[in-house]
MIFI-350079 format. One record per residue (C-alpha): residue in one letter; x, y, z. Coordinates in steps of 0.001 Angstrom, whole numbers, padded with zeros to 6 digits, always signed. Example, Ala and Ser with C-alpha at 12.3 -4.5 7.8 and 13.67 -1.06 7.14 Angstrom:
BEGIN
A+012300-004500+007800/S+013670-001060+007140/
//
This chain:
BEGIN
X+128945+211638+271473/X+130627+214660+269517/X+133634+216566+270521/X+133133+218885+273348/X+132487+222746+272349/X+134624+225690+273719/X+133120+227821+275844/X+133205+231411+275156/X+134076+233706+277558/X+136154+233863+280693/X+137130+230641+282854/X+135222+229953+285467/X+136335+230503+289224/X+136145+228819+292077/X+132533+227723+293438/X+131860+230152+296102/X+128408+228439+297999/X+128069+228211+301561/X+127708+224062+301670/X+129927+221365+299640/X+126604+220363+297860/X+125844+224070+296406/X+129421+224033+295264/X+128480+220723+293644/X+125697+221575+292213/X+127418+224748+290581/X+130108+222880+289003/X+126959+220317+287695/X+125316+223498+286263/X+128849+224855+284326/X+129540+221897+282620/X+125884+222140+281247/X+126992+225408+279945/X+130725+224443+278887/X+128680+221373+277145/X+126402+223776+274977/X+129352+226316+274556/X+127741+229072+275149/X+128766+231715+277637/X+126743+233346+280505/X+125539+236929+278270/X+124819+233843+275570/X+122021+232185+278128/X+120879+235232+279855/X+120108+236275+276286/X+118494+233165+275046/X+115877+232900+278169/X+112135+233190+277584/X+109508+236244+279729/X+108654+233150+281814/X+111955+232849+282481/X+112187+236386+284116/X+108370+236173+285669/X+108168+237046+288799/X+112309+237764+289258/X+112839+233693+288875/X+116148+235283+287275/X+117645+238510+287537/X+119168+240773+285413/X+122564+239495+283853/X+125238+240835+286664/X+122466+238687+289535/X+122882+235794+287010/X+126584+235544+287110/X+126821+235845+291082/X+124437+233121+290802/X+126905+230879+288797/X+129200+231463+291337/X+127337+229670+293924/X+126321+232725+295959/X+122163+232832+296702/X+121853+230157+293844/X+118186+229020+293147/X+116597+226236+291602/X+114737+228690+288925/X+118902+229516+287542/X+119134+226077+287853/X+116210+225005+285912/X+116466+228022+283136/X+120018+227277+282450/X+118803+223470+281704/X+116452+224869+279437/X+118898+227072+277151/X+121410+224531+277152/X+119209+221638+276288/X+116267+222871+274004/X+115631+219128+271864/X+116842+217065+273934/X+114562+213563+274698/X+112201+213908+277349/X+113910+210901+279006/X+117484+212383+279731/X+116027+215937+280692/X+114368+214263+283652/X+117544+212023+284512/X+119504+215541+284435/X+117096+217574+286712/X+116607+214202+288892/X+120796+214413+289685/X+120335+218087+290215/X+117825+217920+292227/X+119087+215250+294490/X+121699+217900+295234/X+119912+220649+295952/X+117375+219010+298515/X+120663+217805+299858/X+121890+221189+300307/X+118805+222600+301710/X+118020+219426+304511/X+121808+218551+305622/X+124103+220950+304018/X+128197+219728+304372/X+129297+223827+305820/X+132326+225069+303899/X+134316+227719+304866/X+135466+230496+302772/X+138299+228717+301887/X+136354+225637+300671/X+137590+223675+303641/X+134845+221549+305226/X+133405+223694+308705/X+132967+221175+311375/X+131040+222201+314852/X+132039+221703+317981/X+130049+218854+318691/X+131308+217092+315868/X+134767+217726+316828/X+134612+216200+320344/X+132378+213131+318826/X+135639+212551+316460/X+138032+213193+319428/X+136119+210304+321344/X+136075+207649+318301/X+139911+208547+318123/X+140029+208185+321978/X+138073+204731+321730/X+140237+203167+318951/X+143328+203630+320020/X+142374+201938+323408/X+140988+199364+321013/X+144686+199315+319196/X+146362+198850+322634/X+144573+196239+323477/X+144705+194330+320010/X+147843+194900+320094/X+148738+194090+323384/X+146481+190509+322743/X+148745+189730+319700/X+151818+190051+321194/X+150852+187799+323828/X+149252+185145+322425/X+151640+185358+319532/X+154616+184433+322731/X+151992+181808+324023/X+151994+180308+320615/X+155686+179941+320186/X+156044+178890+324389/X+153944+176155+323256/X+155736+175093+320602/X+158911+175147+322218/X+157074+172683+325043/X+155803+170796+322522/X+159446+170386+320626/X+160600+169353+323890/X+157910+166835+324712/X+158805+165461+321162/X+162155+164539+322794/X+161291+163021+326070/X+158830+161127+324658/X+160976+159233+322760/X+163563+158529+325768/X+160753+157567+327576/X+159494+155056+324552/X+163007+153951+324764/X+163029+153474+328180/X+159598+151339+328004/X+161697+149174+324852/X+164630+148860+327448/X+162816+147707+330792/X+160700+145563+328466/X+163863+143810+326612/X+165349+143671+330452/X+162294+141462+331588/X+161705+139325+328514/X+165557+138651+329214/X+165277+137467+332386/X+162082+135334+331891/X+163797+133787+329185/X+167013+132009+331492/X+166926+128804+332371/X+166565+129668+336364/X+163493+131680+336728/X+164356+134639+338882/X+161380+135642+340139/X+163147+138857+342898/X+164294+140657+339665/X+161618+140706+337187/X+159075+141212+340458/X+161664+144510+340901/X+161406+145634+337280/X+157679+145250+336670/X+156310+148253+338633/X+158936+150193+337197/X+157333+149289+333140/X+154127+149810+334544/X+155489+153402+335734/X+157368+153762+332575/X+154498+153123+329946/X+152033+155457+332602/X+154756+158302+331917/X+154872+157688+328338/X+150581+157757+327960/X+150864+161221+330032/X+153692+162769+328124/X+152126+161819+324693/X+148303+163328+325842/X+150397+166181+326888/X+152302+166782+323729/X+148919+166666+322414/X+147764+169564+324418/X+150916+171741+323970/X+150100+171456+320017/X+146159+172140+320768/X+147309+174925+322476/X+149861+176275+319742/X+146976+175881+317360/X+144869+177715+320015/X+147047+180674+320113/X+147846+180878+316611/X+143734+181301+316331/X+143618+184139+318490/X+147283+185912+317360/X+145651+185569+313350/X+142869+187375+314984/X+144142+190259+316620/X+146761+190820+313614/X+143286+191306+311318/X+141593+193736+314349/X+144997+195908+314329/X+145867+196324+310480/X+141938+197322+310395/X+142308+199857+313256/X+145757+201281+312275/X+144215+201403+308399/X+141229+203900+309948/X+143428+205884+311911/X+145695+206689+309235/X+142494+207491+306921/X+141509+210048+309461/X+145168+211606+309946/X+146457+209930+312925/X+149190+207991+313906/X+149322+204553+315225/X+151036+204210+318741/X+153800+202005+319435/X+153848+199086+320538/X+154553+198958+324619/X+153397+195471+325553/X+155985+193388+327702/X+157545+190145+326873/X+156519+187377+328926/X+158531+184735+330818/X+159614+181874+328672/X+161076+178403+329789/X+164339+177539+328445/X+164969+173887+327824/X+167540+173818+330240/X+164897+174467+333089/X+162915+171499+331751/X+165602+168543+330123/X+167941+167228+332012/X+170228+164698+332418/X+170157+162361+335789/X+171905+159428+335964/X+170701+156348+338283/X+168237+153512+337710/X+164889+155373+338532/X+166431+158571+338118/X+164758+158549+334319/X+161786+157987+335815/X+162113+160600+338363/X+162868+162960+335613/X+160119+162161+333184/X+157949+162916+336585/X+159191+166553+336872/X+159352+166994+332650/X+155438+166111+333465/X+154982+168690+336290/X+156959+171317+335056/X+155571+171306+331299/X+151783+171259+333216/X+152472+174085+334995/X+153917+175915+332143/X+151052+174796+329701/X+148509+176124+333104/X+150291+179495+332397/X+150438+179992+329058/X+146776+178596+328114/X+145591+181442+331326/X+147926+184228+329347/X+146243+183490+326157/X+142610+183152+327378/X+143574+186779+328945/X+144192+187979+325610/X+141119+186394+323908/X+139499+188341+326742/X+141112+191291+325429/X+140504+190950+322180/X+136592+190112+322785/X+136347+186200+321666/X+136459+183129+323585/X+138883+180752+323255/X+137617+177541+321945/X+139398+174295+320537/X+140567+175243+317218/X+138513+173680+315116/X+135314+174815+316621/X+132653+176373+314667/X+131339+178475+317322/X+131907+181624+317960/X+129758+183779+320765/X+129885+187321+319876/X+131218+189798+322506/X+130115+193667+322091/X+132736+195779+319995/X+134949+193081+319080/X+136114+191013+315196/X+134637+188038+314656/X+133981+185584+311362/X+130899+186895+309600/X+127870+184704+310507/X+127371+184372+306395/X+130888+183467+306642/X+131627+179355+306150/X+132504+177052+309655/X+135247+175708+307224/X+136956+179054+306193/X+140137+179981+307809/X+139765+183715+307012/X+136470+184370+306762/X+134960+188159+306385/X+135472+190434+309425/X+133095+192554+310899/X+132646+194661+314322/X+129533+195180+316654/X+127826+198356+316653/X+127375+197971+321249/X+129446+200365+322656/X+130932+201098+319279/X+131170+205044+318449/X+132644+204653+315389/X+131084+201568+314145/X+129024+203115+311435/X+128210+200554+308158/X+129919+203099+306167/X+132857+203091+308175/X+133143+199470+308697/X+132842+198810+304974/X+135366+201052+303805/X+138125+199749+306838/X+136740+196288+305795/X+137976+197327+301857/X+141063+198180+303518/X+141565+195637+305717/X+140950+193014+302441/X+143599+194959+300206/X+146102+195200+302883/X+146088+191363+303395/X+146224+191322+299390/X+149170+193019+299370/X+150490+190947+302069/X+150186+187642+300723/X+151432+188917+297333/X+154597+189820+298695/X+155319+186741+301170/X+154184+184917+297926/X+156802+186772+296115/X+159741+186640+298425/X+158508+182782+298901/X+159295+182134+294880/X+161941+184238+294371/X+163870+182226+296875/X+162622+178833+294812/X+165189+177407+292108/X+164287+178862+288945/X+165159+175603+287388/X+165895+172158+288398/X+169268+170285+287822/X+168727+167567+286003/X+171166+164915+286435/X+171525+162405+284167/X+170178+158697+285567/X+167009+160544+286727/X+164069+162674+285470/X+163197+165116+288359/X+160395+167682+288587/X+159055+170242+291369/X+156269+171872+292094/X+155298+174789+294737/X+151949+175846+295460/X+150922+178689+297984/X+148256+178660+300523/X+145335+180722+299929/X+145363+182452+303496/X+149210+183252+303283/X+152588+181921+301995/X+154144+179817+304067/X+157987+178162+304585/X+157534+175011+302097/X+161120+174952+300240/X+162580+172159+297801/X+166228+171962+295926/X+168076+169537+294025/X+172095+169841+294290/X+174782+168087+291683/X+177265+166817+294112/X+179301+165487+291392/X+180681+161908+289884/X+176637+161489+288832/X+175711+162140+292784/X+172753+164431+293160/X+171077+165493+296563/X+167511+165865+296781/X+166072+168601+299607/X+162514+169213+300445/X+161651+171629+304190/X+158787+173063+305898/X+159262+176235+308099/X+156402+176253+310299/X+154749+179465+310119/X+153673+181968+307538/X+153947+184891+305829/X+157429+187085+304654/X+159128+185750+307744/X+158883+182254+307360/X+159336+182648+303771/X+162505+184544+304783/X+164385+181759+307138/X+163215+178999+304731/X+165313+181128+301981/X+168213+181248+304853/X+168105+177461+305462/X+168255+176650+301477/X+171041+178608+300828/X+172931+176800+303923/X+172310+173527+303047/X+173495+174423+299474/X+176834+175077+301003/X+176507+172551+303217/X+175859+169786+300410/X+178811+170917+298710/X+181094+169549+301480/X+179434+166199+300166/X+179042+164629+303635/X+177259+162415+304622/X+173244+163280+304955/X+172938+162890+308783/X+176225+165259+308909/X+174589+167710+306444/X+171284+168287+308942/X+173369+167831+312129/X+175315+171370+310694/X+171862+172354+309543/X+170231+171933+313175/X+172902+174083+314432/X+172235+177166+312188/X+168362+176764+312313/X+168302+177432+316226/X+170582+180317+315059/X+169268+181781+312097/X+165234+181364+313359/X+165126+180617+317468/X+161394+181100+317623/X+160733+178533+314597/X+160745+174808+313735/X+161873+173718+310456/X+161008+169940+309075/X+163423+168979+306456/X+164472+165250+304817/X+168103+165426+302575/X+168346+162276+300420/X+171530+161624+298211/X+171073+159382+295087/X+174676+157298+294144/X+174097+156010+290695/X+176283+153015+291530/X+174039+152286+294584/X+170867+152443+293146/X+169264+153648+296208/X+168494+156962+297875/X+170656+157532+301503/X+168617+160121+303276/X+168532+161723+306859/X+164624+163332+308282/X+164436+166113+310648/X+160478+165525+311218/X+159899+165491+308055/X+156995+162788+306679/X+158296+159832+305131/X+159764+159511+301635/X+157362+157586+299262/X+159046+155383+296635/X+156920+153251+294091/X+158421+150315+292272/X+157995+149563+288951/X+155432+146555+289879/X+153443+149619+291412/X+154314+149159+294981/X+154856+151610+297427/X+157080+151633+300129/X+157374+154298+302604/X+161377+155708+304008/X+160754+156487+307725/X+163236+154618+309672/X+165439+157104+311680/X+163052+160233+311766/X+165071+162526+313963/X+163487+165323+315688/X+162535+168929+313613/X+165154+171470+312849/X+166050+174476+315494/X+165252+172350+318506/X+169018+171077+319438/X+169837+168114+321322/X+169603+165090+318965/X+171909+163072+317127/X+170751+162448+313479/X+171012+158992+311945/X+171125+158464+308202/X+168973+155381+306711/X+168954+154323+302864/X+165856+153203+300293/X+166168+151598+297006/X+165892+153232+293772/X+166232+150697+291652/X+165057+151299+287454/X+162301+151606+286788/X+161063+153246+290220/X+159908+156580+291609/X+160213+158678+294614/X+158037+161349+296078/X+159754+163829+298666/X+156619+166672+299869/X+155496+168595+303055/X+152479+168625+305000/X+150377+171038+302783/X+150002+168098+300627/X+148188+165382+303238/X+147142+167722+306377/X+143057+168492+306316/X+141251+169394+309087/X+138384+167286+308469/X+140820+163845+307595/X+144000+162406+310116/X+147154+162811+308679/X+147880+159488+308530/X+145127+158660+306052/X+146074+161449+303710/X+149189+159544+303173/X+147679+156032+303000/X+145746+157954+299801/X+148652+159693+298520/X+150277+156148+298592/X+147376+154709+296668/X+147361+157403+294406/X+150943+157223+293837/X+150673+153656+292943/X+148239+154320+290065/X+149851+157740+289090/X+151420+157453+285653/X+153503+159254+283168/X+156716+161742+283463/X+157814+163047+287299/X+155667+166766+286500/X+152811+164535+285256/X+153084+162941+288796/X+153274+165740+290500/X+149951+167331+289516/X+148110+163584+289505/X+148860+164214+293393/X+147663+167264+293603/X+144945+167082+291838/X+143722+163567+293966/X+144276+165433+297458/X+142232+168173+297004/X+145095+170588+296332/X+143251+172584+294086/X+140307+173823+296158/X+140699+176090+299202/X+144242+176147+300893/X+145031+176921+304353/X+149069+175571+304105/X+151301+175696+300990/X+152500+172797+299019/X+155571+171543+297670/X+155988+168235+295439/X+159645+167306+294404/X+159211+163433+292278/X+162440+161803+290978/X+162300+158994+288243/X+164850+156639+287834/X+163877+155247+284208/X+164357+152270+282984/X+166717+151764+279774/X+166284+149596+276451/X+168371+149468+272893/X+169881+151708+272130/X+169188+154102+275366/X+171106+151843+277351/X+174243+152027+275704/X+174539+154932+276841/X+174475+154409+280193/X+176573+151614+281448/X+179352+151350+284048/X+182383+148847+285230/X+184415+148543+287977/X+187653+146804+288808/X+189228+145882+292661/X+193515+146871+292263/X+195811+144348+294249/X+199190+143713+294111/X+202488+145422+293595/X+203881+147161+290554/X+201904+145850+288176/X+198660+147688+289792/X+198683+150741+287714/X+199599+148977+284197/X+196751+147219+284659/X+194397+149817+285493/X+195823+151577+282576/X+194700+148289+280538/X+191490+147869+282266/X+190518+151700+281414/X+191834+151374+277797/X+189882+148234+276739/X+186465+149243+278609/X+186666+152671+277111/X+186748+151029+273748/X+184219+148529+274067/X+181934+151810+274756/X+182950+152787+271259/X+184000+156488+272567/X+186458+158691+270418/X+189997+158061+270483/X+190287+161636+271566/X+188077+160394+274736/X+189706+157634+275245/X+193132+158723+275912/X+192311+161531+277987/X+189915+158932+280025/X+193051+156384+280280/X+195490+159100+281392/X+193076+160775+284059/X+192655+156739+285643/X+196749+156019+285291/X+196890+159723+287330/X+194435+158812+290164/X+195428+155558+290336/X+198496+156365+291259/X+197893+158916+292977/X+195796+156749+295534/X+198845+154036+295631/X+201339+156520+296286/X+199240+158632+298983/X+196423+156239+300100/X+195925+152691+301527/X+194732+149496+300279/X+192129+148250+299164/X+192115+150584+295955/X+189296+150226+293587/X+188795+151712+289658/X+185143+152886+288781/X+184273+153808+284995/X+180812+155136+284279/X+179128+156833+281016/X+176316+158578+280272/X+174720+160541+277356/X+176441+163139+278413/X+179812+162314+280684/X+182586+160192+281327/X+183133+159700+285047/X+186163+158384+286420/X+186566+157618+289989/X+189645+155741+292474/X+188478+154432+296503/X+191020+153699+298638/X+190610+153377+302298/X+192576+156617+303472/X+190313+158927+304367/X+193008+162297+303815/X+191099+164157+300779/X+193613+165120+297932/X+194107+169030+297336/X+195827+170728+294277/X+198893+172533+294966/X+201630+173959+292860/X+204619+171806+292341/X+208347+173739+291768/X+210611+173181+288589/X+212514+171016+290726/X+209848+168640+292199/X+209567+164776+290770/X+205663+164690+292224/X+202951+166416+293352/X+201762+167024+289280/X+198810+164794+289425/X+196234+166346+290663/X+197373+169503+288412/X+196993+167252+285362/X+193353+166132+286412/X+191963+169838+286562/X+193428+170693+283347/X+191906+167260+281365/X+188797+167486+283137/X+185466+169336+282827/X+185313+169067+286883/X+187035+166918+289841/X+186422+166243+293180/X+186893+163832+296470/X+184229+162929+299250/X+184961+160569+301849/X+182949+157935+302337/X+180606+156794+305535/X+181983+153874+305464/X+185437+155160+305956/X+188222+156094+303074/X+187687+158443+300300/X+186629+158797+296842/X+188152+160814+294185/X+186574+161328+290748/X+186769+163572+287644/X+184530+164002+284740/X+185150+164335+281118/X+182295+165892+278691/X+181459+163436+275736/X+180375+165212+272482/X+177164+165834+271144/
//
């Protein structure tokens, strides 16, 4: 199509018609002319006597009040077509007059009134109509809102139950272990006595009864967190749709005024009773007051399905019986999908036009896209950007959001120094920006907290503390793992976090859950630290529940197949990684995030394993300790064929914390020398456990220089004491190319 013509003449004004569809019409009927480039004189000149039979147009003054919009016909309408468009094919003439026409019938059978002004006139009738759909949503709002807030409280009521019900079910699977051991003990004497296992016996059967109960119970505090978390998802969709049509129409959303309910503190349901049946006795009341609270909460949240016009159903059921006025899955909407298409009754609905719907339905679908872009966002952004890699293992991560939302899956890999590396992996329960927003608080703790290089169990006992600070109303899962090179094994501490999965070379897989404390944020327990090999030549897989938890499969055999798929899975750690989720499922639709952090510990040949070798040497006796550490340094560090630049410095940083550890620390003292493609590490035990620290020694001091020569030889130095008791310090030196 050519360039568009000037028109001649004046610019047009403003349409001046009595409906919006006139006005329409008139601007349809300019840009004919503008397209032609003629001016008005030029087309009242051009038109035919038929045009002017029987006063179908008027005399040239008539014709421009016409093209204003004022007492505009359908003969103006037609002639001006005709002058503008002499040749053109038959076929886009009657496509032109077809769109004009559609807009003058329009005009003539339901005009859209204007006012002088051009502002759309509304009657009266209209007005109230709109007053009562205003009226009607915002008691809709209040009552979304109001069924959010309390289910939402339900939800996290029952997970604080169910936290607590994680607890005493273990004391009372302990107690069961202990009245069990007591009676296997006393059957197993030489005298039978009959008075005290006949006393203990109803008190096992009592025992395992409580432990049955409190386990179907903890089941039913998680039903019902699952429950609630249905129906809060639900009324968060029916208010971002409402408050997106009220601020279409002009109008603010009212705040929030529903009330907080009534929680349960742990303290009104754990205690601590001492006395032989006085366990019992308390499981007893944990039972009866957790029941009643459970009765409450599952009444509260039934009220607010109520409210919110659904029933409330297991979660995991596919039906849904649709109450007049109220959100509900689409019936064309899957049983399987977790957020399917919304959609509102027309029953008692004023303002549930299809029109209407759609276009809050658009909104509603954008405003969840925006969303779960930026809880995806925040989620990454608070993800390493790269991995450190230390230098016995290969390590690669991967992070994959949930389709419905982002969630609080985390992973992090810290150098601890001396070749130590820790190895994180969490889970905040939850979704969205504000799990994504305490999972980026508890990452940058433990990062601070892994520099103190404490033990693991230490590291999530500080880490327990600040969840229940940092994020009271959320559980956290999290498993720290701390890989010694000299060990060859991983030392690790779980806060309800699934098991560690470590494959041997040979292709077996072995599974690290001994000593699975309880979750993050819940207080109370006393974390235990366990260890797994890592010997060359062997793998380990640390992930979160994303990876194995479907609603149509148990948990439990989602990890016997990421076990069997791990045992088959070949190549480098990031080939692992996507092997695993590519096997469970992880790329169809997800309703949970996923994050995949696999460590390799490879196993070394020729000329590779020069490279990384290692010797150690256990100083006793008197004076003639540190000489021979000096010797023992000097001849190892030449047998690795490192430069004589190297050497030196690596003999006088041993003779220096050698000594150091004689002068200040306590026998036993042991040397440890270790290379790598890329470091020399050089590291003195002895069984004090007072850490070193650098300080400046005066002109006139004979000691107190040591330390001050290791920080200005080395690339880095450090000290960590061990869990065994006494300390380690160590200091690395860089090794060329």
């Amino acid at each position: 199509m050519g360039e568009r013509k000037k028109r001649p003449g004046r610019p047009w004004a403003p349409p001046k018609g009595a409906s919006a569809e006139v006005n329409s019409l008139v601007q349809m009927v300019r840009s004919w002319i503008d397209e032609a480039g003629l001016s008005v004189r030029d087309i009242h000149s051009r038109l035919t006597p038929e045009h002017f039979a029987d006063g179908r147009v008027a005399d040239l003054r008539r014709l421009r009040i016409h093209l204003s919009g004022e007492d505009l016909t359908w003969d103006v309408v037609e002639a001006v077509a005709d002058v503008c468009f002499p040749d053109e094919p038959a076929h886009q003439a009657l496509g032109r007059v077809r769109e004009a026409r559609a807009l003058w019938d329009k005009a003539q059978s339901a005009p859209t009134l204007v006012a002088v002004d051009g502002q759309v006139v509304v009657s009266s009738r209209e007005l109230i109509e709109e007053k009562e759909r205003t009226i009607q949503v915002y008691r809709d709002l209040v009552r979304a809102r109001q069924a959010y807030e309390t289910s939402e409280q339900g939800r996290q009521q029952a997970l604080r139950i169910a936290s607590m019900l994680f607890l005493v079910l273990g004391q009372a699977q302990a107690k069961v272990a202990e009245l069990s051991r007591r009676i296997d003990a006393l059957t197993g004497v030489g005298v039978y006595s009959p008075d005290p296992t006949r006393a203990l016996q109803p008190q096992l059967k009592r025992a395992r009864d409580q432990e049955a109960r409190l386990s179907a119970q903890l089941e039913r505090a998680v039903s019902q967190r699952d429950e609630a978390q249905r129906i809060a998802d639900l009324a968060a969709r029916r208010v971002q749709m409402l408050e997106a049509y009220l601020l279409d129409i002009g109008q603010q959303p009212l705040v929030s005024d529903a009330g907080d309910l009534a929680v349960i503190s742990a303290d009104a349901i754990v205690h601590d009773v001492p006395g032989e049946d006085s366990a019992l006795d308390q499981f007893d009341e944990i039972l009866a007051r957790t029941d009643d609270a459970l009765d409450r909460e599952q009444e509260a949240v039934r009220d607010a399905a109520d409210d919110l016009g659904v029933v409330a159903e297991p979660h995991d059921s596919s039906d849904a019986r649709i109450i007049a006025g109220s959100v509900f899955p689409h019936p064309r909407s899957s049983a399987g999908d977790s957020s399917p298409e919304l959609f509102r009754t027309t029953l008692n609905n004023s303002y549930g036009l299809d029109d209407d719907v759609a276009v809050l339905r658009e909104r509603l679908a954008l405003a969840e896209k925006d969303r779960h872009k930026t809880a995806v966002s925040l989620q990454q952004s608070l993800l390493p950007k790269e991995l450190e890699q230390p230098d016995d293992l290969r390590i690669a991560a991967t992070y994959q959001p949930g389709d419905s939302d982002a969630g609080g899956d985390w992973y992090d890999v810290v150098s601890l120094g001396a070749g130590r590396t820790a190895f994180v992996i969490g889970d905040v329960m939850g979704r969205g920006v504000r799990a994504a927003a305490a999972m980026g608080q508890l990452r940058a703790a433990l990062r601070a907290y892994a520099r103190l290089d404490l033990p693991p169990h230490e590291v999530i006992q500080l880490l327990d503390g600040l969840a229940a600070e940092i994020a009271a109303s959320q559980i956290a899962t999290c498993v720290y793992a701390v890989h010694d090179p000299h060990e060859e094994q991983l030392v690790y501490a779980s806060a309800g976090h699934l098991p560690i999965l470590v494959r041997d070379e040979d292709g077996t897989v072995r599974r690290a859950e001994d000593l699975t404390g309880a979750p993050l944020g819940t207080g109370g327990w006393r974390h235990a630290s366990g260890s797994v090999g890592l010997p060359p030549g062997s793998t380990a897989v640390l992930y979160t529940d994303g990876l194995v938890e479907r609603r149509d499969r148990d948990i439990d055999e989602s990890v016997a197949v990421l076990e069997r798929t791990l045992a088959g899975a070949q190549g480098t750690p990031g080939d692992i990684c996507a092997t695993l989720l590519r096997t469970l499922g992880a790329d169809a639709y997800l309703e949970d995030d996923i994050a995949v952090l696999a460590l390799q510990h490879p196993t070394r040949t020729g000329a590779d394993a020069e490279l990384f070798v290692h010797a150690a040497l256990d100083l006793v006796g008197g004076v003639e300790t540190a000489p021979r550490a000096r010797r023992f340094a000097r001849d190892t560090l030449a047998s690795w064929r490192l430069p004589a630049e190297t050497c030196d410095l690596g003999v006088l940083a041993a003779s220096e914390l050698v000594a150091n550890a004689l002068q200040h620390g306590t026998p036993p003292v042991g040397l440890r020398l270790r290379r790598t493609d890329r470091r020399l590490i050089i590291e003195v035990t002895d069984a004090d456990d007072h850490l070193p620290r650098g300080r400046q020694a005066g002109p006139a001091d004979e000691a107190g220089r040591g330390m001050s020569v290791i920080a200005a030889i080395a690339s880095s130095w450090g000290s960590r004491r061990d869990s065994g008791g006494g300390k380690a310090v160590w200091c690395e030196l860089p090794l060329g190319g």
